[in-house]
C-alpha positions as CSV (number, residue, x, y, z in Angstrom):
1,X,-17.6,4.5,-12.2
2,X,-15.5,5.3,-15.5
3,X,-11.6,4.7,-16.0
4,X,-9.5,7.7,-17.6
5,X,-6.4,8.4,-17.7
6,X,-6.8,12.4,-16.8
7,X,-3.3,13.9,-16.2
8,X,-3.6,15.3,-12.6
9,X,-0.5,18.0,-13.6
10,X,-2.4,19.8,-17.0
11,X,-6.3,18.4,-16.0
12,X,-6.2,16.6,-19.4
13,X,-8.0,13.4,-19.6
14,X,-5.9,11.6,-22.0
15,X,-7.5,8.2,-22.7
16,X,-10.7,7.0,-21.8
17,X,-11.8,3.2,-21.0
18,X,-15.2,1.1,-21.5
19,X,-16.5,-0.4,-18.2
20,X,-16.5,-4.3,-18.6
21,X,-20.1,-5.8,-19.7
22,X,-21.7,-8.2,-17.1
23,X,-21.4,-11.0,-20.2
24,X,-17.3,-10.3,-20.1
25,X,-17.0,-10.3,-16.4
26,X,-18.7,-13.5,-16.3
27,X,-16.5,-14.8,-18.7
28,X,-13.7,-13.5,-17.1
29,X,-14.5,-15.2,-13.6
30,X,-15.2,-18.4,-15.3
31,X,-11.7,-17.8,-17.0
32,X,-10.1,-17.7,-13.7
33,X,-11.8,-20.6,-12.1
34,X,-11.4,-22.4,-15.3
35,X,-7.4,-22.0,-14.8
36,X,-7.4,-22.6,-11.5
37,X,-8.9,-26.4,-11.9
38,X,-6.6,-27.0,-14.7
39,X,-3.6,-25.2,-15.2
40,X,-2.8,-24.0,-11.3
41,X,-3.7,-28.1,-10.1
42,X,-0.9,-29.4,-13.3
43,X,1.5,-27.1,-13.3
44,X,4.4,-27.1,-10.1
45,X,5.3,-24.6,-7.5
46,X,8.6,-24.2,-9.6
47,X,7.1,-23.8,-12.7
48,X,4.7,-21.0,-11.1
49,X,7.6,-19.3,-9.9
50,X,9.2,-19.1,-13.0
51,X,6.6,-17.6,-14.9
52,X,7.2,-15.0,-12.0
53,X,10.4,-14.1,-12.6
54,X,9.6,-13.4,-16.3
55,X,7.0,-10.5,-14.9
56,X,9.7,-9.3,-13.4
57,X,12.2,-9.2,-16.1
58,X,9.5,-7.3,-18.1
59,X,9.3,-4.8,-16.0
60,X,13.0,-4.2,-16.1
61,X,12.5,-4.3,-20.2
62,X,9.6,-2.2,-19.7
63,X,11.0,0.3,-17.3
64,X,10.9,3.7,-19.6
65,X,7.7,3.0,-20.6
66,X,5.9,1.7,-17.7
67,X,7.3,4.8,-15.5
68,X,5.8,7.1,-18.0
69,X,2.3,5.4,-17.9
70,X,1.9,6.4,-14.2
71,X,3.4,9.7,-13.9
72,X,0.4,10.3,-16.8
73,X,-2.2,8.6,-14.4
74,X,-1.7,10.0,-11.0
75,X,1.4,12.6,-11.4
76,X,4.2,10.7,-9.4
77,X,7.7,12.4,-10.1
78,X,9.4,10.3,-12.6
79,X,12.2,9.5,-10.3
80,X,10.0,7.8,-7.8
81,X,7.7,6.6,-10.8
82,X,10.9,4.6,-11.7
83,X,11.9,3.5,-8.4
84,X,8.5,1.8,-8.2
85,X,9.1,-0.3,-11.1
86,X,12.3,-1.4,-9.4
87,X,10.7,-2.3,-6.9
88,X,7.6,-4.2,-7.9
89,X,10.6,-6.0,-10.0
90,X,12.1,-7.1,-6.7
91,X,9.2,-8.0,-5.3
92,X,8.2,-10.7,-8.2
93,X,11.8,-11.9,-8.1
94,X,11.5,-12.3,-3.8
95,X,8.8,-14.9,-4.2
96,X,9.8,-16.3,-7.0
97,X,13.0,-16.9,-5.1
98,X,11.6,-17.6,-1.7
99,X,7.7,-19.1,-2.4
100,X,9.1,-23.1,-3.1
101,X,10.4,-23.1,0.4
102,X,7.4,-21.0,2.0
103,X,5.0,-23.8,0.3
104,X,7.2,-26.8,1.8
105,X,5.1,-29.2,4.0
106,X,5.6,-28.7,7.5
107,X,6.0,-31.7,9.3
108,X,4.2,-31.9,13.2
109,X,5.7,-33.6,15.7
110,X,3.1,-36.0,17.2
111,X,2.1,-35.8,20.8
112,X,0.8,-39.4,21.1
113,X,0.0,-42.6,18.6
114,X,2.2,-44.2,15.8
115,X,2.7,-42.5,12.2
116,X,3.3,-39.0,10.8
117,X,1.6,-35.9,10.5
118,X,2.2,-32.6,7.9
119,X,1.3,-29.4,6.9
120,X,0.6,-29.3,3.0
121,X,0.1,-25.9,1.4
122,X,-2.4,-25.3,-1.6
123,X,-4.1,-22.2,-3.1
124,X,-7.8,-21.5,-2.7
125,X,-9.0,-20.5,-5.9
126,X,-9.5,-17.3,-7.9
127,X,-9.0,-14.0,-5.7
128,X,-10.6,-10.7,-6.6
129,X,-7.6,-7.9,-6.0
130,X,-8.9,-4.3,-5.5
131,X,-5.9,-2.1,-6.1
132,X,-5.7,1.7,-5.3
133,X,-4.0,4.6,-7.4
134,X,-1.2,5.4,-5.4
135,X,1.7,2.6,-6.0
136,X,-0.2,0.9,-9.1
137,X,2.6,-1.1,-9.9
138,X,4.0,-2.7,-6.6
139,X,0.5,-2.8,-4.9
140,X,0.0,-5.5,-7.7
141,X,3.3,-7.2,-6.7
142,X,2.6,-7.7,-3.6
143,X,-0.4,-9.5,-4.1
144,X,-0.2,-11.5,-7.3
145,X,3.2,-12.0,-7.0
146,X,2.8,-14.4,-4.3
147,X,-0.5,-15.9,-4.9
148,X,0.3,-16.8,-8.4
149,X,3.1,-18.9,-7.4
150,X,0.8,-20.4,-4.6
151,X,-1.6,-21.3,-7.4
152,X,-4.6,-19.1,-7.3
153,X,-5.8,-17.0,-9.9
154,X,-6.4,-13.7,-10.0
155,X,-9.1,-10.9,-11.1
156,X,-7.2,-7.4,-11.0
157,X,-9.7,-4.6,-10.6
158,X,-7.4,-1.3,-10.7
159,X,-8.5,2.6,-9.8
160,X,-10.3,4.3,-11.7
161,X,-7.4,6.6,-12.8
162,X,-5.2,3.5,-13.6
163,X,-6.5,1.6,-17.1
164,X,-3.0,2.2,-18.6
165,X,-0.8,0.5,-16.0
166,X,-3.8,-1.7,-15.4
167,X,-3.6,-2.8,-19.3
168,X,0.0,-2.6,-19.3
169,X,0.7,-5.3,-16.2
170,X,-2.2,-7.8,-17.7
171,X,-0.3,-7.6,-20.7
172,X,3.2,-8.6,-18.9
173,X,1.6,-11.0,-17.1
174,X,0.4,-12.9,-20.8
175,X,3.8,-12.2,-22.5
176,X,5.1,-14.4,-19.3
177,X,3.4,-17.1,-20.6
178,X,0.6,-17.7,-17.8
179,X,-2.3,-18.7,-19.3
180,X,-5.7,-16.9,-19.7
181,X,-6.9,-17.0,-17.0
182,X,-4.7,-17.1,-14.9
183,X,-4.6,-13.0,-14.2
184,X,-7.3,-11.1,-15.8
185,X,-7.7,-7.5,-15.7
186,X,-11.3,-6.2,-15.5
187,X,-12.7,-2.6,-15.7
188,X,-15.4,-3.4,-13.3
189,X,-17.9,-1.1,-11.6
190,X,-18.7,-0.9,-7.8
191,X,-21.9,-2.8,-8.5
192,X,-20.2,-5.3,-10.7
193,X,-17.7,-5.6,-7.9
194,X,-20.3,-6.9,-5.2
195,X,-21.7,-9.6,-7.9
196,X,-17.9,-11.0,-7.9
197,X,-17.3,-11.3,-4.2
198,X,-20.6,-13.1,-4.2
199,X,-19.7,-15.8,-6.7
200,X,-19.3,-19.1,-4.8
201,X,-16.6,-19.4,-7.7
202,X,-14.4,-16.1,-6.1
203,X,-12.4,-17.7,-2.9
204,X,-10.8,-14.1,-1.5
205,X,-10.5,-10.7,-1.8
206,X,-7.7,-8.4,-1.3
207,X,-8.1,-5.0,-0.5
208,X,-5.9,-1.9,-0.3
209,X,-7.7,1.5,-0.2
210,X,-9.7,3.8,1.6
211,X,-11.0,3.2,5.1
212,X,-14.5,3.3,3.6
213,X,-13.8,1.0,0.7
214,X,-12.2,-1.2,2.6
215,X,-15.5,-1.0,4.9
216,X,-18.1,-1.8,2.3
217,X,-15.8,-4.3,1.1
218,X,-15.4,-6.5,4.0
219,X,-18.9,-6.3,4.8
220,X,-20.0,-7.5,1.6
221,X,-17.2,-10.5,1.9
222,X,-18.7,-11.3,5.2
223,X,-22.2,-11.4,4.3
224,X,-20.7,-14.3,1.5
225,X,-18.3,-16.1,4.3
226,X,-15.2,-14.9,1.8
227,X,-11.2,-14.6,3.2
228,X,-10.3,-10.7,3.5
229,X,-7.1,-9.0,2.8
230,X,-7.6,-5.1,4.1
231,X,-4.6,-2.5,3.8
232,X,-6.6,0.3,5.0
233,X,-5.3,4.2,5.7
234,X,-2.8,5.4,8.0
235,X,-1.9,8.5,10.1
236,X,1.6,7.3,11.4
237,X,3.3,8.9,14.1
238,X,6.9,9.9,14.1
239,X,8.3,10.1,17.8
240,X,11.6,12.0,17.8
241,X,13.2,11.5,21.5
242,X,16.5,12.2,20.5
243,X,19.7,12.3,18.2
244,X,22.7,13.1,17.5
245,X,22.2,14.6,13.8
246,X,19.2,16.8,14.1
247,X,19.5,17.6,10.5
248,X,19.8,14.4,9.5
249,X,16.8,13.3,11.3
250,X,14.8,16.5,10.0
251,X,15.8,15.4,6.3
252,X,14.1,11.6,7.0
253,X,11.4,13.8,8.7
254,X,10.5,15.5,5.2
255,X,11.7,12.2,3.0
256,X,9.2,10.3,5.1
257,X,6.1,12.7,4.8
258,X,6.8,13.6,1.0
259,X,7.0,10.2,-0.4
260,X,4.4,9.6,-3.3
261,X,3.5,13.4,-3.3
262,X,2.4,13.1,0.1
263,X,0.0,10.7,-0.5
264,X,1.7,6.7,1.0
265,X,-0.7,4.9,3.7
266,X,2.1,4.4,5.7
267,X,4.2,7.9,5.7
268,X,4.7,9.5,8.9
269,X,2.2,12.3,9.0
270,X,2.2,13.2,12.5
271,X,5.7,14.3,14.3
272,X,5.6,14.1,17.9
273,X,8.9,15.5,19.5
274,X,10.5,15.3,22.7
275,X,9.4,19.1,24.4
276,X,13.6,19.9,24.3
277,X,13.7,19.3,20.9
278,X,10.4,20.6,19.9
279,X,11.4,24.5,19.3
280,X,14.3,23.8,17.1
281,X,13.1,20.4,15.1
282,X,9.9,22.6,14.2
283,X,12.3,25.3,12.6
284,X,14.3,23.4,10.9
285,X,11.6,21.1,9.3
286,X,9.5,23.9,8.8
287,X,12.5,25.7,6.8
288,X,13.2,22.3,4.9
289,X,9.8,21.4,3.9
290,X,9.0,25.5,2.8
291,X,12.0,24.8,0.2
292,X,10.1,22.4,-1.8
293,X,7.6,23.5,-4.5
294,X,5.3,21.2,-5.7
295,X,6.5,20.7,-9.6
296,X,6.7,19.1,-13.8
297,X,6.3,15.5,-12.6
298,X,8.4,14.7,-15.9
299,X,11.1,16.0,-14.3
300,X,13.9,14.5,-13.3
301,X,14.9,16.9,-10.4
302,X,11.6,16.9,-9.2
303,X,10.7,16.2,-5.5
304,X,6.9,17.1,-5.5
305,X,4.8,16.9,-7.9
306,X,0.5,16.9,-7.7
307,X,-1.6,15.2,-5.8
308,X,-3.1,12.1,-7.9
309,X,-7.0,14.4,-9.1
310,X,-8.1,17.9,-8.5
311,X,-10.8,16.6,-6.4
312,X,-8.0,14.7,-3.6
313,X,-6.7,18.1,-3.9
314,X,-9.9,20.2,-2.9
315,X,-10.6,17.3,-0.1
316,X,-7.1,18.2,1.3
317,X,-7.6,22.2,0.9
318,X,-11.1,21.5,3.0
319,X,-9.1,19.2,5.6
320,X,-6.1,22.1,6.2
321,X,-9.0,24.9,6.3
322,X,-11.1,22.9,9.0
323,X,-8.3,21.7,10.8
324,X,-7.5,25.7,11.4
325,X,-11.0,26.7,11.6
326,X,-10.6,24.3,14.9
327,X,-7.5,26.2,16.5
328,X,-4.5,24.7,14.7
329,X,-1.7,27.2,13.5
330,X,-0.6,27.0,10.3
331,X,2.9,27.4,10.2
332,X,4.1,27.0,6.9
333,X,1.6,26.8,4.0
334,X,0.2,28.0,0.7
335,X,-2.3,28.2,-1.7
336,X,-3.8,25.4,-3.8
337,X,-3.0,25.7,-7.2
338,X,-5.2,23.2,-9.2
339,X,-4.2,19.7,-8.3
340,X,-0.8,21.1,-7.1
341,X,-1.1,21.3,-3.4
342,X,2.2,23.0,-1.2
343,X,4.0,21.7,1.6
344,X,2.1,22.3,5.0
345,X,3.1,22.7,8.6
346,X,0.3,22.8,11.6
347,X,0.7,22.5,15.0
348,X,-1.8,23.0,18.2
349,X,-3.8,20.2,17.2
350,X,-5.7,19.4,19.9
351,X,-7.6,16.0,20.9
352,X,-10.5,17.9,19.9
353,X,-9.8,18.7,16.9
354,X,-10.9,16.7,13.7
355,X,-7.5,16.9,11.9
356,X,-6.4,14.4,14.6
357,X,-8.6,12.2,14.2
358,X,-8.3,11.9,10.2
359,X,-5.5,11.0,7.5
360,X,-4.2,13.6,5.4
361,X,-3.3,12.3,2.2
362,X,-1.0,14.9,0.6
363,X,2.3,17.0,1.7
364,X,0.6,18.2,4.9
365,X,2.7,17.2,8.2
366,X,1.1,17.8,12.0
367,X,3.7,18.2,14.6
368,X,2.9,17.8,18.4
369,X,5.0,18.7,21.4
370,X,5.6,15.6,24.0
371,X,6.2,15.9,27.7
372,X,8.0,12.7,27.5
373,X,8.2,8.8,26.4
374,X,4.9,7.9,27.8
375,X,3.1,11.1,26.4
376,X,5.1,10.2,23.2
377,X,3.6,7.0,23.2
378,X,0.3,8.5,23.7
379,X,0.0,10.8,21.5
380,X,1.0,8.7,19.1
381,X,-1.6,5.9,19.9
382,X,-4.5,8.4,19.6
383,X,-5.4,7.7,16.7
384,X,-8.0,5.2,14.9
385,X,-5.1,4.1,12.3
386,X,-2.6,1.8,13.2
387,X,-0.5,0.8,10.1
388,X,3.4,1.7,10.3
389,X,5.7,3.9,12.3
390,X,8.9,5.8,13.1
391,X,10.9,6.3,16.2
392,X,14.3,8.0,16.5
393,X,16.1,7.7,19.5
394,X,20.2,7.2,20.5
395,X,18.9,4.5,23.3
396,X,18.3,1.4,22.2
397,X,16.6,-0.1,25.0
398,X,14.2,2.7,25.2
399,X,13.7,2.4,21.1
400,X,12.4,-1.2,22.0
401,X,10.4,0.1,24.7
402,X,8.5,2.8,22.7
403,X,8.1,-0.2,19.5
404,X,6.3,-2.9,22.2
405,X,3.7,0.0,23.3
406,X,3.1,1.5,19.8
407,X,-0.5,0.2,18.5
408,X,0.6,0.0,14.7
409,X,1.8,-3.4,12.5
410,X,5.0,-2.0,11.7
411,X,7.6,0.6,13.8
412,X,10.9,1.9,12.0
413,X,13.6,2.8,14.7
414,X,16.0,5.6,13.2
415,X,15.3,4.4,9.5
416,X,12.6,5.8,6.9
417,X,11.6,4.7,3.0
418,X,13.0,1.2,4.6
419,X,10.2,-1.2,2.8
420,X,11.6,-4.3,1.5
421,X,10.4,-7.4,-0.5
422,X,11.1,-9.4,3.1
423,X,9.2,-7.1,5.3
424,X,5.4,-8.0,6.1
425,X,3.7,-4.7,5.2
426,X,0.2,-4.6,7.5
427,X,-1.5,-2.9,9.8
428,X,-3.8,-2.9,13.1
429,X,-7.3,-1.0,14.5
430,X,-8.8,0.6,11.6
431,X,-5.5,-0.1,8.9
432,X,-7.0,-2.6,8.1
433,X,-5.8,-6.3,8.8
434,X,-3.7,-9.2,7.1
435,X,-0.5,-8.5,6.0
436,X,1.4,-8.7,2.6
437,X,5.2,-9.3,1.4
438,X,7.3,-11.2,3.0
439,X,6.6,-15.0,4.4
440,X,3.5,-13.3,6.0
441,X,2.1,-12.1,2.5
442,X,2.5,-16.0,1.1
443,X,0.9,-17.1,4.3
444,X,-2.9,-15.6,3.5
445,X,-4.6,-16.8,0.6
446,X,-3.4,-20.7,1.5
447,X,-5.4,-23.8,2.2
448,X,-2.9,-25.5,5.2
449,X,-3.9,-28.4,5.3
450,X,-3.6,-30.9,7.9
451,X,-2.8,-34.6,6.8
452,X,-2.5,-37.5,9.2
453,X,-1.2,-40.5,8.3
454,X,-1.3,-43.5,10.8
């Protein structure tokens, strides 16, 4: 595979980038093991932390700059291109608030005998991060963040599309003063990719993507007995049962599909609505999501913007087209227009159906009629995916009710674009498994070990 910088909005490839030689990506493994036996076993979980906080600083210093980079690589509306900043910012500043007292021993209360007994957390060693195109800043955070404090080092193999941002955040992470080594960007190809995981050097590998990437990888990690982190896809449901602000709830409805151009693992892609409400929530978020035109990802009033390549683009066209071809209405809908794709309503999406089966990653929104909660609830757990979320309901007992029988790692009750620094982001079935951010995402990539003193 090549990396390019091809501007998804014009079709111009702006920049190209060299593949790493096999000679380099040796060195750069034995760069990162090399800093993980000297400078990760001298240096103090405070220390680590503070180097941390520097990354994030940057990224405030950096903000303009670094906002521009990805809007460039994968057309994210410069609003949202700048929230993301924030955000990975937040993230760094979480651990490095938070990862001292994650790391503190734990002592165990002893059951029998004389002495003490603890809980001692260390790192594992260098980690291989595989990072996809969507969020190329905080899907970054929310894995070096914490496992640089923890003491492992890192080799950050970004999309494809992202060299920029990819040179960009290896250069932050250096100007923080962590030393070489310690986080090495590598332009690596799929092939090169399955030499690292083999290394008896390379302790872990983190993974968010694609369903099939995150396949191939794990099965190549297993082969070589190697800790997997996997944020996989998502097709997440959104059960509406009731409210008392259908317009508000029909605004998070369209917030909560759109975000990232559509194209977020865990946005709410399917809407499954209470048969009362059905009729008139289908109207409304039909009429709301038909006033947004996909748009100038420079700009600042921008909502929509392309999907990240021409070819995710043509993948969705083929999904919408089949989906139809199988008996779905389309409701509201448009024609492609290069990588630009418009805002898309079907409905009648049977079981049988392959559009219910799959995840469509762009501005495309299924919405299914329910009987009631428990055909809610079913509907909504028909699906391979189980990553996030999102019921709305004025009962809160029954909110609880629907959040213990969905199959997915995270539910939202009457809240979307709720993400935070202390929420463990993960998913279930075929999302993938592990989780990352909060004390969950410190917990992975950790030796705990057990010491026994008599």
């Amino acid at each position: 595979m090549g990396y390019a910088v091809t501007n998804p909005a014009t079709g111009e490839t702006v920049k190209t980038y060299d593949t790493i030689t096999d000679g380099e990506l040796e060195a750069a493994i034995a760069a990162a093991d090399e800093a993980h036996r000297t400078w990760s076993r001298s240096s103090t979980v405070e220390e680590r932390a503070g180097l941390i906080r520097r990354v994030a600083e940057l990224h405030r210093e950096r903000r303009p700059e670094l906002a521009e980079i990805i809007v460039a690589e994968m057309g994210k509306p410069i609003g949202l291109a700048l929230g993301e900043v924030d955000f990975a910012a937040d993230i760094y500043e979480y651990y490095a608030d938070h990862s001292p007292d994650f790391l503190k021993d734990e002592p165990i209360e002893l059951l029998a005998g004389e002495g003490s007994a603890l809980i001692r957390s260390s790192s594992l060693g260098v980690l291989l991060g595989v990072m996809p195109w969507n969020f190329p800043y905080y899907q970054v955070a929310r894995f070096a963040g914490p496992n640089l404090i923890i003491g492992n080092t890192i080799l950050l193999k970004h999309a494809g599309q992202c060299p920029e941002s990819a040179a960009a955040m290896h250069e932050m992470f250096r100007d923080a003063g962590f030393p070489a080594g310690a986080y090495v960007n590598i332009y690596a190809s799929h092939n090169q990719l399955e030499r690292v995981i083999a290394d008896p050097r390379v302790q872990g590998v983190s993974l968010t993507g694609s369903e099939r990437a995150g396949s191939a990888v794990a099965e190549i990690a297993g082969r070589h007995l190697k800790k997997v982190v996997l944020e996989l896809g998502g097709s997440d449901p959104f059960i509406l049962l009731s409210t008392d602000d259908l317009d508000a709830t029909v605004q998070n409805a369209v917030d909560a599909r759109l975000d990232t151009n559509g194209q977020s693992c865990n946005a709410a892609k399917r809407f499954i609505v209470a048969d009362e409400l059905y009729e008139p929530f289908l109207e409304k978020f039909s009429a709301k999501m038909a006033e947004i035109e996909a748009t100038d990802p420079t700009s600042a009033d921008t909502t929509l913007g392309p999907l990240a390549s021409l070819n995710a683009a043509e993948r969705l066209d083929e999904q919408v087209k089949r989906a139809i071809e199988h008996g779905a209405k389309l409701v509201h809908g448009g024609t492609r227009d290069g990588a630009f794709f418009p805002t898309t309503v079907l409905t009648d999406v049977t079981p049988e159906n392959p559009a219910s089966r799959e995840e469509f990653f762009g501005p495309v929104a299924q919405v299914y009629r329910a009987k009631d909660e428990a055909d809610a609830v079913r509907i909504a757990n028909d699906t391979p995916y189980g990553l996030g979320s999102y019921v709305y309901t004025t009962d809160q007992e029954q909110a609880l009710r629907v959040a213990d029988g969905i199959e997915a790692g995270m539910v939202f009750v009457n809240v979307v674009l709720a993400d935070g620094a202390e929420l463990p982001f993960g998913g279930v079935k075929r999302s993938g498994t592990g989780r990352e951010m909060g004390r969950l995402g410190a917990d992975e990539f950790v030796n705990k070990k057990m010491i026994r003193i008599g």
